[in-house]
Structures are given as structure tokens and as C-alpha cells.
FIZA-905555 format. One line per 5 residues: number of its first residue (from 1); their letters; for each residue x, z negated, y of C-alpha. Coordinates in nm, 3 decimals. Layout:
N
NUM	A	X/Z/Y | ...
//
This chain:
600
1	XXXXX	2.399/1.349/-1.351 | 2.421/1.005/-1.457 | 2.634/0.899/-1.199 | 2.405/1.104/-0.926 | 2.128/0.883/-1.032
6	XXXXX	2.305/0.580/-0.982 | 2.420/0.683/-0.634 | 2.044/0.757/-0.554 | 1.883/0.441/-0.656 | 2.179/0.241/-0.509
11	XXXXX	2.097/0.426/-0.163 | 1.725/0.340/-0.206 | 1.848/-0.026/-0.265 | 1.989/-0.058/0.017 | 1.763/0.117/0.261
16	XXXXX	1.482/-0.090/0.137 | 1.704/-0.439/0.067 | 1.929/-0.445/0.417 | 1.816/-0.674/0.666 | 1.438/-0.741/0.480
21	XXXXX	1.381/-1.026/0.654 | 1.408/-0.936/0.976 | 1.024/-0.861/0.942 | 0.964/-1.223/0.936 | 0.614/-1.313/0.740
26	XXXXX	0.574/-0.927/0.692 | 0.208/-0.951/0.627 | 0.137/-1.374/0.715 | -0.177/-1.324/0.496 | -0.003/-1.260/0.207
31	XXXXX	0.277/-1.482/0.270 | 0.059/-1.765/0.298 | -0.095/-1.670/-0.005 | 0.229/-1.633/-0.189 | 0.345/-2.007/-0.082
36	XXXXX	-0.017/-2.155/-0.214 | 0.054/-1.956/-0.532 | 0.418/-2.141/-0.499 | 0.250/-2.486/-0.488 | -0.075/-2.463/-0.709
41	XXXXX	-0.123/-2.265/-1.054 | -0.473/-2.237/-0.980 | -0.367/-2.080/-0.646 | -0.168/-1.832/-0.791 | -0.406/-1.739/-1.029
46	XXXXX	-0.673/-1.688/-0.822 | -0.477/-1.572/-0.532 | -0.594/-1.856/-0.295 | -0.525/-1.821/0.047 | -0.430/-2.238/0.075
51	XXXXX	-0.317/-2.414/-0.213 | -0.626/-2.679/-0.175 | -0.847/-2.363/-0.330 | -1.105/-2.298/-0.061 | -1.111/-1.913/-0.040
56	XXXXX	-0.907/-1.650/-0.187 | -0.779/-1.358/-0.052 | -1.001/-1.068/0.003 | -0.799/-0.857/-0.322 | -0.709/-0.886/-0.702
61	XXXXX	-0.381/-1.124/-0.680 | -0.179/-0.943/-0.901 | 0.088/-0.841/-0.594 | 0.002/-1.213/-0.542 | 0.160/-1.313/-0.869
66	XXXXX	0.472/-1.162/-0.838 | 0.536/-1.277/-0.470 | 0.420/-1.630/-0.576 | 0.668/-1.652/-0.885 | 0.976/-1.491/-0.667
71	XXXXX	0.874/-1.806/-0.431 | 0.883/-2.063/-0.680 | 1.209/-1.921/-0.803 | 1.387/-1.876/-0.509 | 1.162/-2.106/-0.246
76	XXXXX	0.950/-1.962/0.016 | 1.088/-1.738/0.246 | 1.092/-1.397/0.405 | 1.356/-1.271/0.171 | 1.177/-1.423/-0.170
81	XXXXX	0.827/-1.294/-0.091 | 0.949/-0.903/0.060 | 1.258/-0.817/-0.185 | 1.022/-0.809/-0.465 | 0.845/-0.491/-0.318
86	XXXXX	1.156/-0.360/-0.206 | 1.262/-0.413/-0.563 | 0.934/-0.167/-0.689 | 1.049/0.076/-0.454 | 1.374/0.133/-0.687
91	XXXXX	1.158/0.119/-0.943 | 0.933/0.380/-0.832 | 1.203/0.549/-0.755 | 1.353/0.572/-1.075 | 1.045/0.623/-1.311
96	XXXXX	0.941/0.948/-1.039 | 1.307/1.048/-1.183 | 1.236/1.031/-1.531 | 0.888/1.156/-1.546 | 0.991/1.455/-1.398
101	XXXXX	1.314/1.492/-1.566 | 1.134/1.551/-1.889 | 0.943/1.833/-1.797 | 1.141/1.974/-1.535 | 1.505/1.860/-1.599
106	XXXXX	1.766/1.632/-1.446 | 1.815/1.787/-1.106 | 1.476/1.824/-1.041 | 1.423/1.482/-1.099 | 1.677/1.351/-0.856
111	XXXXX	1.542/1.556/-0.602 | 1.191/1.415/-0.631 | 1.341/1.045/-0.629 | 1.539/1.158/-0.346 | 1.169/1.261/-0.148
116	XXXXX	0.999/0.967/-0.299 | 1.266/0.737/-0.136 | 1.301/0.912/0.216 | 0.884/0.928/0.261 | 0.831/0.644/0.576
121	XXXXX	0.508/0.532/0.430 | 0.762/0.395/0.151 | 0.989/0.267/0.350 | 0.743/0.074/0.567 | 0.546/-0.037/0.205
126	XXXXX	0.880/-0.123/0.047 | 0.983/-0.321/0.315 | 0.678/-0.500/0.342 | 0.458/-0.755/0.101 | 0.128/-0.550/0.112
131	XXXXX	-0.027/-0.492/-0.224 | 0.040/-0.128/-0.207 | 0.417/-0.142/-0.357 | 0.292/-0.324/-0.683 | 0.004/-0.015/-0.734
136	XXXXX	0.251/0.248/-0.658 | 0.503/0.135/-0.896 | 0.202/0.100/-1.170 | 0.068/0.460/-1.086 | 0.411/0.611/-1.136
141	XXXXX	0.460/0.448/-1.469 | 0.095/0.558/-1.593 | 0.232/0.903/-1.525 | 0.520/0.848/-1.708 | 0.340/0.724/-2.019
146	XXXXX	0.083/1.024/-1.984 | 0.389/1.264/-1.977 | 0.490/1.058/-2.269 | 0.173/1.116/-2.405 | 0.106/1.436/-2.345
151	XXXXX	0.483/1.582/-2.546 | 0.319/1.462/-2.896 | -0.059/1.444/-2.863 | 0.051/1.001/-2.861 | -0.245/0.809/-2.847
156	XXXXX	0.032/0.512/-2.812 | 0.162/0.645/-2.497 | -0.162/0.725/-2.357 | -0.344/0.382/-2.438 | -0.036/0.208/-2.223
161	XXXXX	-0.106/0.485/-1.924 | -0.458/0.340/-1.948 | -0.324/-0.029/-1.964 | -0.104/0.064/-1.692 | -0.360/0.174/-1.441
166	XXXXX	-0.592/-0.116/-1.559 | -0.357/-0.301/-1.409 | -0.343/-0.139/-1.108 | -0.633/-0.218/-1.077 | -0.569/-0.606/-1.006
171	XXXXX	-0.323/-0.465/-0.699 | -0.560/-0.276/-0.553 | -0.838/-0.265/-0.703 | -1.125/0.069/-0.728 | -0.827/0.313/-0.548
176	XXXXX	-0.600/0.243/-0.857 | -0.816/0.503/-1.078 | -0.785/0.790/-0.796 | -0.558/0.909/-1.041 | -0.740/0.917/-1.345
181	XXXXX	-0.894/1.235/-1.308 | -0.565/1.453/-1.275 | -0.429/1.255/-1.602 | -0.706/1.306/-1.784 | -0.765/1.687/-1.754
186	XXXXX	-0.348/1.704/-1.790 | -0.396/1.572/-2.167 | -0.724/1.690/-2.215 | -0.565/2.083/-2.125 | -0.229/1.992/-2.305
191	XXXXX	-0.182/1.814/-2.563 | -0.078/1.963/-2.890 | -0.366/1.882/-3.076 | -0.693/1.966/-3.155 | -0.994/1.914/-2.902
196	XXXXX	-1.153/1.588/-3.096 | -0.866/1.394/-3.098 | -0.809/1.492/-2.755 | -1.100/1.350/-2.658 | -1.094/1.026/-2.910
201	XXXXX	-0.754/0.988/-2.789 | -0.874/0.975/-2.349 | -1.198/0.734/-2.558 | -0.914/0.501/-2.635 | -0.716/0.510/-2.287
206	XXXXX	-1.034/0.433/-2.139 | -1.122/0.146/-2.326 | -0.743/0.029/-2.256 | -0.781/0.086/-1.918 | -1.114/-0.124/-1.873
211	XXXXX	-1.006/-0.405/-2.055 | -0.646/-0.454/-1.892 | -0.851/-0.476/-1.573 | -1.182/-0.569/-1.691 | -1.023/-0.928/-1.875
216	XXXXX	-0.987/-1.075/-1.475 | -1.309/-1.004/-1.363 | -1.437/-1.156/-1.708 | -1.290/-1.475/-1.637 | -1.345/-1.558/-1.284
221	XXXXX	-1.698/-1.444/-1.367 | -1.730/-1.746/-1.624 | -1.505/-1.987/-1.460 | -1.753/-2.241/-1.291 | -1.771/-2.151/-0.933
226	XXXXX	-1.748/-2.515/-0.837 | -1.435/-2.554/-1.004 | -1.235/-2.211/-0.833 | -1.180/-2.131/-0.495 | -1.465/-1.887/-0.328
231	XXXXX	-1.370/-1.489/-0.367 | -1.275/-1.377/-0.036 | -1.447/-1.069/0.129 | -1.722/-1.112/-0.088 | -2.105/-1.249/0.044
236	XXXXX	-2.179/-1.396/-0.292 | -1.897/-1.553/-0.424 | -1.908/-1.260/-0.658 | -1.551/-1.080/-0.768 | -1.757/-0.806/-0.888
241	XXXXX	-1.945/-0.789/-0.603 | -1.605/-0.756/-0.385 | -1.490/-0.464/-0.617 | -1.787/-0.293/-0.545 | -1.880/-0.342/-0.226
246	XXXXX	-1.639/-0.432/0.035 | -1.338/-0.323/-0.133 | -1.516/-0.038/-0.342 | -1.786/0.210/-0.240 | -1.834/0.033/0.089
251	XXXXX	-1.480/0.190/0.180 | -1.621/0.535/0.091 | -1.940/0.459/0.260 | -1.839/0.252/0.586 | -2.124/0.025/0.436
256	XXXXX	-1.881/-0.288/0.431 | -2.099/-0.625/0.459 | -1.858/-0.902/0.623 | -1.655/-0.594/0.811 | -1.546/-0.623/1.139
261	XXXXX	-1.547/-0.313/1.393 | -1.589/-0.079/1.134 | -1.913/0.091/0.980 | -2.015/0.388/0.847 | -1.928/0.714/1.063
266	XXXXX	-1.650/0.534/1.328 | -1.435/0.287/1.373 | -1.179/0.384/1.133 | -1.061/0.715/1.315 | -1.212/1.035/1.233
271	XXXXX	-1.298/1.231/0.885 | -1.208/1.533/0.751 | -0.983/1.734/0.625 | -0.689/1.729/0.884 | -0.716/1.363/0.911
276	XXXXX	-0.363/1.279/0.742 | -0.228/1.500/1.002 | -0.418/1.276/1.250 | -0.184/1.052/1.521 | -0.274/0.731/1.260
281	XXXXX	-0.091/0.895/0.937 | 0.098/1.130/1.021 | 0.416/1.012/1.078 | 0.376/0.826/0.733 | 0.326/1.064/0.503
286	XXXXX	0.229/1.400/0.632 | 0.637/1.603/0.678 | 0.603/1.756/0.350 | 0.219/1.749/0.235 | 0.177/2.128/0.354
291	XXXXX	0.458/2.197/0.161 | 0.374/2.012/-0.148 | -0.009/2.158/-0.182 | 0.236/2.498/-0.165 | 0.407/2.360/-0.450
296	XXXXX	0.105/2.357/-0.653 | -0.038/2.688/-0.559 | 0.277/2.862/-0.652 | 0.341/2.639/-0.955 | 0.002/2.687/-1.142
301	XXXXX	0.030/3.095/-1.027 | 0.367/3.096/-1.222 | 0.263/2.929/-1.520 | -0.067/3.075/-1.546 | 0.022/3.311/-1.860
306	XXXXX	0.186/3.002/-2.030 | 0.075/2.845/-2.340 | -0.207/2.565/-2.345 | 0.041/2.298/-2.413 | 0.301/2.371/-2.129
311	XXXXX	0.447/2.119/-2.028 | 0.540/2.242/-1.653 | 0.162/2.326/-1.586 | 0.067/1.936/-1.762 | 0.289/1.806/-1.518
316	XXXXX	0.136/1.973/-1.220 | -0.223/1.887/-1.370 | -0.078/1.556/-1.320 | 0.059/1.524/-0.989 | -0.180/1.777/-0.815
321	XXXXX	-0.464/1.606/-0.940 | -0.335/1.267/-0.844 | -0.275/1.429/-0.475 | -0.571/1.596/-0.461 | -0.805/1.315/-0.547
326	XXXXX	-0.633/1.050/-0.325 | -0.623/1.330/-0.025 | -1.005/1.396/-0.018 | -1.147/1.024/-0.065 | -0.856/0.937/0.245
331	XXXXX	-0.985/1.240/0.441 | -1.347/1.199/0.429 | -1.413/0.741/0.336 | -1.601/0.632/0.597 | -1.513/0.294/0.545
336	XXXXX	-1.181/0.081/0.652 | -0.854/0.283/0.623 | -0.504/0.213/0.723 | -0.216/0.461/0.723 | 0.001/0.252/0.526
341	XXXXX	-0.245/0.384/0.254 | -0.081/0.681/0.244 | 0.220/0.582/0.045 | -0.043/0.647/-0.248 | 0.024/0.996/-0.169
346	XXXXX	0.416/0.997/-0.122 | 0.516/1.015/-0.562 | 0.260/1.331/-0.556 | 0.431/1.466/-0.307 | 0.793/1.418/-0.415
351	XXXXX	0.740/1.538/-0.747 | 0.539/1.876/-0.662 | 0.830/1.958/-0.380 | 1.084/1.880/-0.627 | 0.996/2.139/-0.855
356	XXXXX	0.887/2.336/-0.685 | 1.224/2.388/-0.497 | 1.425/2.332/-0.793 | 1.190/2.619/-0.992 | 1.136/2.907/-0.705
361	XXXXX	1.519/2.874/-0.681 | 1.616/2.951/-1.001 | 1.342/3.233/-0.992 | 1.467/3.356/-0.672 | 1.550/3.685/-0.780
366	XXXXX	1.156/3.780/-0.808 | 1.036/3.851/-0.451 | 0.737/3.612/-0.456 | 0.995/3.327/-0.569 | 1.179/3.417/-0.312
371	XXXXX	0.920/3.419/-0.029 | 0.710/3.132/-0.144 | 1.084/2.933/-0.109 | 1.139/3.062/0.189 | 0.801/3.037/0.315
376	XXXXX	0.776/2.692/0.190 | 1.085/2.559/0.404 | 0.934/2.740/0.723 | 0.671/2.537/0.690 | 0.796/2.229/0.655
381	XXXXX	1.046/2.307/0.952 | 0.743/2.374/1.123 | 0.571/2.063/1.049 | 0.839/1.858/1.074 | 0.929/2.023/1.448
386	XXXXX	0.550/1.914/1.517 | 0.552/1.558/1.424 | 0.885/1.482/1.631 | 0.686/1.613/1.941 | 0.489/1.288/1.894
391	XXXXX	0.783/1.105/1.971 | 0.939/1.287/2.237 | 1.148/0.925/2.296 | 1.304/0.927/1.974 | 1.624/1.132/1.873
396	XXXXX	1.465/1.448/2.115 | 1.745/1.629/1.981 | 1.607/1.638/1.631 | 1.239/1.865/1.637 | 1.452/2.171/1.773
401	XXXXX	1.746/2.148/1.591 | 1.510/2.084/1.276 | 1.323/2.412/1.362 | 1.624/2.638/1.448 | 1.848/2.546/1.131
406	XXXXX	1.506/2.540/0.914 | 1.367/2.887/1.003 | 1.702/3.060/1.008 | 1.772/2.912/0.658 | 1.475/3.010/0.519
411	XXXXX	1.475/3.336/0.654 | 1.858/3.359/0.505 | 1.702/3.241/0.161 | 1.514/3.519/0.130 | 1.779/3.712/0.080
416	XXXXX	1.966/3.476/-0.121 | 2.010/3.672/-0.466 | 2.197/3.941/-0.280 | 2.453/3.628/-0.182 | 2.762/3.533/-0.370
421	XXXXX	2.697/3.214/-0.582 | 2.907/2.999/-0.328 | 2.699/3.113/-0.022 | 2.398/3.070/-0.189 | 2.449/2.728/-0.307
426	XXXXX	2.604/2.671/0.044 | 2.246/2.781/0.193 | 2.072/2.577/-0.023 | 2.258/2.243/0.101 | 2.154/2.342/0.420
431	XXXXX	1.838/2.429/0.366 | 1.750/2.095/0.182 | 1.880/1.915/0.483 | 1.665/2.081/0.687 | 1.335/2.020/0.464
436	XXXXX	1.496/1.632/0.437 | 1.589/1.603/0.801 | 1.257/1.466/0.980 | 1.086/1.271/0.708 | 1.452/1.071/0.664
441	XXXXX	1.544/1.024/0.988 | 1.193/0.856/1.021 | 1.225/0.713/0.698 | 1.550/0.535/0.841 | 1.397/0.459/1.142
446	XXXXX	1.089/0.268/0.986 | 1.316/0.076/0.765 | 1.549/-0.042/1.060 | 1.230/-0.150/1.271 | 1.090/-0.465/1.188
451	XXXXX	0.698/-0.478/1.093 | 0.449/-0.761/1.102 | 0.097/-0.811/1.104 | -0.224/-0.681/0.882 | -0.177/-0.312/0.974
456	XXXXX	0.212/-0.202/1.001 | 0.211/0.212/1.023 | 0.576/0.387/0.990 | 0.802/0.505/1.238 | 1.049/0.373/1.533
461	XXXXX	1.013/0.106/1.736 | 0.845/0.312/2.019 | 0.574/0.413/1.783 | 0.424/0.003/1.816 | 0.144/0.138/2.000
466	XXXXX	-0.027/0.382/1.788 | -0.353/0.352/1.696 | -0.382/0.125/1.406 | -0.079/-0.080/1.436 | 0.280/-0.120/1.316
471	XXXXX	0.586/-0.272/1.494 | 0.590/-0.589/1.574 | 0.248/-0.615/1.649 | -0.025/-0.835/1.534 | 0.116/-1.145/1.665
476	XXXXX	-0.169/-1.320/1.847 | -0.027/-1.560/2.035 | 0.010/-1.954/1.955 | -0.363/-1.931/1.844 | -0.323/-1.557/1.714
481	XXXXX	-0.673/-1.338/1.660 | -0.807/-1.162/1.374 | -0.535/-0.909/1.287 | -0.235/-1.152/1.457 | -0.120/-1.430/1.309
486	XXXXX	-0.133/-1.783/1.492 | 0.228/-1.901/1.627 | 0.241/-2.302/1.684 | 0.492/-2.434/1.845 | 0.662/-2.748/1.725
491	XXXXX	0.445/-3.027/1.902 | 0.142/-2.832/1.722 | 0.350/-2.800/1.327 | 0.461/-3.194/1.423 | 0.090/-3.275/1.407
496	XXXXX	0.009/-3.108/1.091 | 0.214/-3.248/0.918 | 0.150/-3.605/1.022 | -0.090/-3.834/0.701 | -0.081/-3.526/0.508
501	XXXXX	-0.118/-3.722/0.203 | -0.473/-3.859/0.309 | -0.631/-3.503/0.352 | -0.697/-3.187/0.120 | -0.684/-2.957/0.416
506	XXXXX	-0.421/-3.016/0.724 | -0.655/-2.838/0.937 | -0.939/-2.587/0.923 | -0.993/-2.251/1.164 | -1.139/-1.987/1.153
511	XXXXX	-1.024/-1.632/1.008 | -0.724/-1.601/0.766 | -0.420/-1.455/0.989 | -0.506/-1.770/1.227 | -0.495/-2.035/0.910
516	XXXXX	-0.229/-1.784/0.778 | 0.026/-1.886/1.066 | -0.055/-2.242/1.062 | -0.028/-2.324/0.669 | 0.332/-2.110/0.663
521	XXXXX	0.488/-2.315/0.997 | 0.402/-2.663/0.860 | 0.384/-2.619/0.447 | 0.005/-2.765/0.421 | -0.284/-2.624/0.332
526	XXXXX	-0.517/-2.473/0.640 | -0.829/-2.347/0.554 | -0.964/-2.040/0.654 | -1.296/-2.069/0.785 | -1.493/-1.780/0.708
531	XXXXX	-1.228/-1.542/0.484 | -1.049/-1.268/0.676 | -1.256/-1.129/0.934 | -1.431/-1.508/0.965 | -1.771/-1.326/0.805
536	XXXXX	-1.749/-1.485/0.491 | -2.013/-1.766/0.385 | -1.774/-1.992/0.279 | -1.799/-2.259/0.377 | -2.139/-2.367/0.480
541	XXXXX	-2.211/-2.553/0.803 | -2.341/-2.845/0.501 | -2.025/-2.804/0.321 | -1.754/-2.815/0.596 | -1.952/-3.091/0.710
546	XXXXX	-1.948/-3.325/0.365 | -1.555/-3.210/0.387 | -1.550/-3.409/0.720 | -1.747/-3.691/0.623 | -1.528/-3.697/0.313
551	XXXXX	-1.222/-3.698/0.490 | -1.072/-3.381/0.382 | -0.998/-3.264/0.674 | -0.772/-3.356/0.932 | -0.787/-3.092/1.240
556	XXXXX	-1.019/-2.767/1.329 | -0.794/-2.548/1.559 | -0.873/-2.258/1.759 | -0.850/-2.151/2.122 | -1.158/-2.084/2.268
561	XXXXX	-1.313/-2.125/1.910 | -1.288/-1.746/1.842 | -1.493/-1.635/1.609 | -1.472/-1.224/1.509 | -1.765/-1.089/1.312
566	XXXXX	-2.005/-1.075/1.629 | -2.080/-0.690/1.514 | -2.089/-0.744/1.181 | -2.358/-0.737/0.902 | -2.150/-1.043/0.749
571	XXXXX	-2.181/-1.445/0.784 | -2.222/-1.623/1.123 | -2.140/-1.942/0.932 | -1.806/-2.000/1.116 | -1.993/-1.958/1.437
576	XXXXX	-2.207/-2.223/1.325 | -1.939/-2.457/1.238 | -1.756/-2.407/1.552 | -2.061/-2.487/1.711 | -2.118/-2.805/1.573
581	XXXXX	-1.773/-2.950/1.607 | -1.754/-2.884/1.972 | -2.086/-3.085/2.009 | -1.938/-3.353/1.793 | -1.578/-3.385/1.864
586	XXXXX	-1.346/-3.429/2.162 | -1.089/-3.152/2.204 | -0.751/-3.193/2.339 | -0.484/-2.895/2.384 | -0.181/-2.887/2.204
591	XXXXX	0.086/-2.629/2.214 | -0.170/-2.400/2.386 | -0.424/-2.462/2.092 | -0.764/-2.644/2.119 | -0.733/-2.895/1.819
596	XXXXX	-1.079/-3.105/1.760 | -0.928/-3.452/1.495 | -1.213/-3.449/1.265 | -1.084/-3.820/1.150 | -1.441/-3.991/1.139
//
């Protein structure tokens, strides 16, 4: 078994490692956050978006931190700032292994690595430098430690669960504790001890938990605000304010200050509970989420006459809840939503089918086993058979044969006690190909197509075009936009990097994927007028201009001064600004840009 694990997270290696930088910048937002945190300290831990310290990103920098170190380590690159996700998607691989190996057993455990690995929201996330990979990574370890916890009623294990998703909490902020509520009933229901220290016990995970994510938000909070860059997506230079606004109930909501063509009740694709099997997310995540909420009925109906501290039920307390949770708020938020959000659902997933097929199978001799495992991989043949309609372009060979090999087969494992032990291990093989088929063939596909841009989604190349994003696209042009990143040629990069010495900023524009594009072609510091979606009130019109008469900086770039947030409840600062350097300065075109020299 030791040697099947191996082979499993060497596979996963290489799917996620091959050819990593053909993506480019992945996500040029981060990247150009990553090579500030490369150059500056302060940028790194901050998570600036420019190593000058105007404006931050618009998350907690902990993904920032590890992208920023791999840079300094290994310079700045495509392959330093992707392999470390790709990295955390072995890692998630393996700890989804070895939490369910200890409640459900070796096999079962490669099986739900095996799903874990093959989902394409992972292979898009794991390929990619969003902060997504660090939070998944963290979430499967917290449910390792509360497994952990959960065999000996160990406060131990279960404070470093907490400490774990406090942590997660500076990847990703508020959607880290989604999970809370499965782990807590799982340990509140299980563990071998009596009800007080149950509860003291969750007391002290809770307390762990707020001050492993709490500590961050303490210190930017008393770190002079004149002496650290402004917080990014927020409208008051507050980090709290960002958790719980713009990147906290205002997602839930649609409420978002500073958001652009979002709001509450559109924009973001519709709610309710089909959504993930909506065009947007689909193809990311949804192949086996029928399957897996089948996994949970039948699981908690078989263990229901088990004792309080069972582990099997624990574990699906665990992993339902965490699916459960996560499901609703991405099925009903009102607010911004991406499918690459979905590979938050993809360890849930892989560990409910895993034992669930591993467990009916060895039950197969009772009838319900027996149907529920055979109605379980109709399902998914069915799903799967649906989802490859989508791409009628791609592999058009694969939805029927998919559906023909996956009904058969489960219609043959009904029957598969009355089979010799050969045939029905034979019939298995095939039927797990079948259930594995879709999901990593389009698994494969996402990591062989190259992905750039704010908002990649999964799938082959032909799937660019789907609402939301993926592919290659995003790239704006030289000038780029607010989701595309600016491309300057070399005429333009020659420029920026002329006297950088005498000037904090190279250049200033506005939004962050323009200044993103910039700063990464010519090493300087660009900064982004206005945060992310150019909404932000940083800087004001008084402060950008001191920064001019001060000499600090060189250029303002933009073609046709773009500015985004013109249906937005945010900032019109940067509209502002623009406005009063085209009444002050003389423009001149380079490289397809409009650059203003703000040299007094």
C-alpha cells in the first residue's frame, strides 16, 4: 500500500508540476505581488501590490508569503511563484489520504486522494497562484488534526485544527471557517469523553483559532497607517473593515462597496440550489457531487445504530458538514463568486465517494449496499454523460462511451455477490473507470491548457469562452482592462525603466491587473491607482498630487484613461486623478499606451 501511495502522489506531481509555466503570470495580480514581496519585507508582509507600499492586495497575504519567499529563493518567475501551489496540491493530496485512512483504512484512502487529485477545479487551482491552494491545503490538515482529535477526546490535536483554520484564515479570509461547523458537531457527537470537556475542549479550539488569525488583524490595526501601505478593497483603510465587508458578508449579501458589476441579486450568475450545476461551475467541480451527497445519505443510514463515538459516522460529520456548509453559502451568496471557488468543495467530495465505494462494496452482499453502489455509479455516469454534452468539441467520443460502460457496470454490480471473486474485482476496475472517466479526462485537459487572468474556470481549451473566464483570457491588450493584465511592449518597459533611481513609483495607473502587467515587464514599482477594481480611495486627488510635486512619480499610463467603477458604490478618486493629469500634462503614445511624464 505503501508503494500505491507513492505511485499516486508521484502522478499528482506530475500532472500538477509538467509544463507550469506555460501559464505565464498565472494570476499577474498575484505575481506582481509576489515580486514586491521578493524586493521589500514590508511588502511581503503586508502583501503590497508594488514594493514602494502604496496599496495592498485586496486579501490576507498569507498565499502571498509563500509565493514571495519561493521568489526570493529561486528569483521571480512563472515556475518560482506557481510550483509552490502545485506543491500544496501533493500535499492535499496526501493528508486527504491519511485522514481517511484512519477511519476508513488504506484503500479507501488512496481512492479519495485519487478523486481529490483528478477534480479540474484542482487541477486548474494547483496549477495556478490564486490563494485558494494555500486554504485548501490548511482545511485538509484541520481535518486531519480533528480526526486526530476526535480518536482520544485530544484537546492537543484539536487546539492545532483550530490554529490550522486560523490560518486559513489569512489565505482566504471569512470562507476559511465554512468548515467549522461540520468539525465541531463531529467532536462535539464523538469524542470519547464526557459532554463538559467536550465542550471546554471546542472553548479552547476556538480561542486557538481566533488568535492564529486574529494576531494579523491586531497588528496592522496598530501599525501607524502612515507608515504601511493602504489595505486594498477596503474604503477605510480598515483590514477589518475588508474582512467584513467586501471580502465577508458583502459576498453573502452582494452589498460589496468598491465592487464592480456586481451587487446584490445579479451580476454574479444566478442563486440557488442547482447553481454548481450551472454552465460557470460545473465543469469544475460538479462530476461527482450527486454522487458524494449519496455517499452521505447512505453512510449516516448505515451507521445509524453505531455507538456515539464511531469513528466512520465522525468522519462523515466531518466531511458532510464541510460540503454541506460550503455548498449552500456558494449556492445562494449574492455577492462576487468565481467557479474556481469550487475547489473548496473537491476534498469533501473525494473523501465521502471514497468510502462510500470502498464501504457499500464490502457490504455488497446486503441488497441496499448493493443498490445504493450501483445506483451511485448510474448516477455519476449520468452526470458525467451530461457535462460532456457541454463540450460537444471535446473528445465527443467520451459522454456515450462514459454512459454505456457506466450503466451496464452498475447494473452488473448489482449482482456482484453472485460473481466469482475474480469477476467481481474485474467489474469493479471497470466500474471505477467509469465513475473516474469524465472528471479525469477534464482534469487532464485543464492541466494541459494554459490559464491566465483574475478568473481562470477548468476545462479544455475550447471552454475559454464560458461565462466567467478561464483559458487564456484576461489579457487586455498592451493597456489591458480591469480583469486583463496590461502587455507593454519593449519601447514602453525601455521607458520604465529609464532614472528609476530618482522615483518611488516608475509609473502610476489605474486598477491593479493594468499596474500588475507593467511592474512584472520592467521590475519597478507601478502603482495601482485606485486598488483592484480602481474604486478604492487610495490615493487622494491631494495625495497623488504631493507624489507629483514630490517627484515620486515618473509616468501615469493608461489608454483612454479607463477608469472601471462607473457602477459602483466605491471611490471615483481615480476618475478624479485622471482628470486632472490630462488637464495638466501632455500625453504622447507609446507602444499603444497613453503615457502623461509627470516630471515637473
Amino acid at each position: 500500500m505503501r508503494l500505491s501511495l507513492v505511485a499516486l502522489l508521484a502522478a499528482t506531481a506530475a500532472l500538477y508540476v509538467w509544463d507550469l509555466s506555460a501559464s505565464g503570470w498565472a494570476n499577474s495580480f498575484y505575481s506582481a505581488a509576489a515580486q514586491a514581496g521578493s524586493q521589500s519585507w514590508k511588502a511581503l508582509f503586508f502583501g503590497s501590490s508594488d514594493a514602494a507600499n502604496g496599496i495592498t492586495v485586496d486579501k490576507t497575504p498569507a498565499a502571498l508569503w509563500v509565493m514571495s519567499l519561493s521568489a526570493r529563493l529561486f528569483g521571480v518567475n512563472s515556475w518560482s511563484i506557481l510550483v509552490p501551489q502545485a506543491l500544496m496540491g501533493v500535499g492535499a493530496t496526501w493528508l486527504t489520504y491519511a485522514t481517511v485512512r484512519r477511519t476508513s483504512g488504506a484503500a479507501t484512502g488512496l481512492l479519495a486522494g485519487t478523486v481529490l487529485a483528478l477534480t479540474p477545479a484542482a487541477a486548474l487551482i494547483f496549477r495556478f497562484n490564486n490563494p485558494d491552494a494555500l486554504l485548501v491545503l490548511l482545511l485538509v490538515a484541520a481535518a486531519y488534526c480533528t480526526v486526530r482529535a476526535i480518536e482520544k477526546a485530544s484537546p492537543k490535536w484539536l487546539v492545532l485544527a483550530g490554529m490550522a483554520v486560523g490560518f486559513g484564515f489569512l489565505a482566504k479570509m471569512l470562507q476559511t471557517f465554512l468548515v467549522v461547523p461540520g468539525f465541531a458537531l463531529a467532536y462535539l457527537v464523538a469524542a470519547p469523553t464526557g459532554p463538559g470537556k467536550r465542550l471546554l475542549h471546542l472553548l479552547s479550539a476556538g480561542v486557538a483559532l481566533i488568535v492564529s488569525a486574529g494576531w494579523y488583524l491586531a497588528v496592522v490595526a496598530l501599525w501607524p497607517a502612515a507608515d504601511r501601505p493602504y489595505i486594498g478593497g477596503s474604503q477605510n483603510n480598515s483590514l477589518l473593515e475588508l474582512t467584513l465587508g467586501y471580502n465577508g458578508f458583502g459576498r453573502i449579501t452582494g452589498d460589496e462597496t468598491g465592487s464592480v458589476g456586481g451587487g446584490a441579486g445579479g451580476g454574479w450568475g444566478s442563486t440557488g440550489l442547482f447553481r454548481l450545476f450551472g454552465s460557470e461551475m460545473a465543469g469544475g467541480i460538479a462530476w461527482l457531487l450527486p454522487a458524494a451527497v449519496l455517499a452521505l445519505g447512505a453512510g449516516l443510514w448505515f451507521t445509524r445504530r453505531a455507538p456515539r463515538t464511531d469513528h466512520s459516522r465522525a468522519a462523515l460529520l466531518i466531511w458532510g458538514g464541510w460540503l454541506i456548509v460550503t455548498a449552500a453559502v456558494f449556492s445562494l451568496m449574492g455577492g462576487i463568486i468565481h467557479p474556481y471557488y469550487t475547489v473548496a468543495l473537491a476534498p469533501a467530495i473525494a473523501a465521502l465517494v471514497g468510502t462510500a465505494i470502498v464501504q457499500l462494496w464490502r457490504l455488497r452482499d446486503d441488497p441496499v449496499a448493493s443498490g445504493l453502489l450501483s445506483g451511485g455509479l448510474a448516477l455519476s455516469a449520468v452526470t458525467t454523460y451530461v457535462l460532456l454534452l457541454r463540450e460537444s468539441s471535446w473528445l465527443p467520443w467520451l459522454a456515450p462511451t462514459v454512459l454505456i460502460i457506466g450503466l451496464f457496470t452498475s447494473v452488473a454490480l448489482f449482482f456482484s455477490s453472485h460473481l466469482s471473486r475474480v469477476a467481481a474485482r474485474s467489474l469493479a476496475v471497470v466500474g471505477l473507470v467509469a465513475l473516474l472517466a469524465g472528471t479525469g479526462a477534464y482534469a487532464v485537459a485543464t492541466a494541459t491548457t494554459p490559464h491566465s487572468g483574475a478568473i481562470p474556470s477548468a476545462g479544455p481549451s475550447s471552454n475559454r469562452g464560458m461565462p466567467g473566464g478561464g483559458g487564456m483570457r484576461g489579457g487586455g491588450g498592451p493597456a489591458g482592462g480591469l480583469l486583463g493584465t496590461s502587455s507593454p511592449g519593449t519601447a514602453l518597459t525601455a521607458l520604465l525603466t529609464q532614472n528609476t533611481g530618482k522615483y518611488t513609483w516608475a509609473a502610476a495607473t489605474v486598477g491593479s491587473n493594468n499596474a500588475a502587467g507593467y511592474q512584472l515587464a520592467s521590475g519597478q514599482p507601478v502603482l495601482a491607482v485606485g486598488g483592484f477594481n480602481g474604486t478604492d480611495p487610495y490615493p487622494t486627488l491631494e495625495q497623488f498630487q504631493q507624489y507629483v510635486h514630490d517627484g515620486k512619480i515618473h509616468y501615469l499610463l493608461g489608454e483612454g484613461m479607463t477608469v472601471f467603477g462607473g457602477n459602483s458604490s466605491g471611490s471615483d478618486l481615480s476618475q478624479q486623478i485622471v482628470d486632472w493629469v490630462a488637464a495638466n500634462y501632455q500625453s504622447t503614445t507609446v507602444d499603444g499606451v497613453v503615457v502623461y511624464d509627470l516630471t515637473p
